[in-house]
N, C-alpha and C positions, 0 to 999 in steps of 0.2 A: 653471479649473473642472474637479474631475474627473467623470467620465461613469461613472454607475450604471446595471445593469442586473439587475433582478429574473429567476430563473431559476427550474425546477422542478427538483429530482434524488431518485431512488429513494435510499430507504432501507430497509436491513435491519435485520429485527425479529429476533434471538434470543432466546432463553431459555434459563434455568440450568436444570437438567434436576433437580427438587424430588421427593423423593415424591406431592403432594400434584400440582404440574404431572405426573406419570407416569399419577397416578390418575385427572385428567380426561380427558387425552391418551385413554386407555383406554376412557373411559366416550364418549366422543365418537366414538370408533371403534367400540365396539360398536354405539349407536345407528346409526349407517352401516351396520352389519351387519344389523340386526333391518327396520330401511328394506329391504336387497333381501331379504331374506327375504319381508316383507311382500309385496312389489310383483311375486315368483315367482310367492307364492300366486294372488295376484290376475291376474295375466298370464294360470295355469293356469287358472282358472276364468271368464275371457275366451274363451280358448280352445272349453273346451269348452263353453262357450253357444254360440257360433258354431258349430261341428262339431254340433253338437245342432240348432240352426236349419237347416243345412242340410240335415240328414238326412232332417228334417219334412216340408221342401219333394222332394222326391226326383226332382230334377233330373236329366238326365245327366252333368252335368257334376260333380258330386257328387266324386267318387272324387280328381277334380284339386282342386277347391277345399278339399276337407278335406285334403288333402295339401298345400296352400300354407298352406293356415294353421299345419298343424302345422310345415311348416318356419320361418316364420316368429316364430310359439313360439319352437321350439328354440335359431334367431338370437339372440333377446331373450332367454332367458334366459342362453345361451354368454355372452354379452356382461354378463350381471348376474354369474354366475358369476365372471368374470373381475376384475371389478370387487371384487367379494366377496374373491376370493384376494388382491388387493393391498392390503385393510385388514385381512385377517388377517396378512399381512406385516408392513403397520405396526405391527400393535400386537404380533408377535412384539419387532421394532425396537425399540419403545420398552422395554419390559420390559428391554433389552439394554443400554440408555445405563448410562452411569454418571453416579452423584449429582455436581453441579458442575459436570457437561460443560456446553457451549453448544450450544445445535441453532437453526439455519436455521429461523424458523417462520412469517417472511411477507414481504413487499415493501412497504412504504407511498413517499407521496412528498410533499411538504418545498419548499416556496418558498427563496430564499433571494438574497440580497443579491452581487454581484459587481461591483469597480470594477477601475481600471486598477490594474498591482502586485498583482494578489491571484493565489495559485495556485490552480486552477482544480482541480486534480486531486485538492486536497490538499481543497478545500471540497465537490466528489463524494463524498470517502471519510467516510460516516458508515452509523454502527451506533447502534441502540437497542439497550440489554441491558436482560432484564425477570427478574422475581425473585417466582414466583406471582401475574403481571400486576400487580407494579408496578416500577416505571422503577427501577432500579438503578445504570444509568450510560449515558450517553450519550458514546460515541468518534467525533470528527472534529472539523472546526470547523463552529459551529455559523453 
């Protein structure tokens, strides 16, 4: 009697690098962009309602509290800013691929069947290739 054993293994999702995949890539990164822009805006005008609240109230403490806020503003948006430069990167990147390359585009994972005699390594090694999100070919054993 041989002895089965059901497993989980990561698989990688590529993609052929299409105009039409460049142009979403794109369009999906800008929206990321127009997101922190948005949420700047909004951050700023957080801000100064608060610094405005406080003023109203005219505390002593005033002068420190409106100075932590504004630093923590400035925190939150360093940190959106940053975020911002790495999807303008990307989408520099993508613009850069060439037509037919494969790119890395995500992790999934996959059941899959193992008995005694089977190599182990060789039923780990699987790729999905996509072609404008549809399956194109499928590399390992399956």
């Amino acid at each position: 009697m041989t002895s089965k054993l059901i497993l989980k293994r990561p698989v990688n999702v590529k993609v052929i690098v299409t105009p039409e995949w460049q142009e979403e890539a794109q369009k999906q990164l800008q929206a990321q962009i127009s997101q922190i822009d948005q949420q700047m805006i909004q951050l700023d005008q957080q801000g100064q309602s608060a610094i405005a609240e406080i003023r109203k109230q005219g505390s002593l403490q005033a002068p420190q509290q409106i100075e932590n806020i504004q630093g923590q503003v400035n925190q939150k948006k360093g940190e959106m800013l940053q975020q911002k430069n790495q999807f303008l990167q990307q989408m520099q990147q993508v613009q850069l691929l060439e037509l037919g390359q494969e790119v890395f585009q995500a992790q999934m994972e996959s059941f899959f069947d193992v008995q005694e005699g089977d190599n182990l390594v060789e039923k780990l090694n699987i790729e999905i290739i996509l072609r404008d999100g549809i399956i194109e070919e499928i590399r390992g054993k399956i």
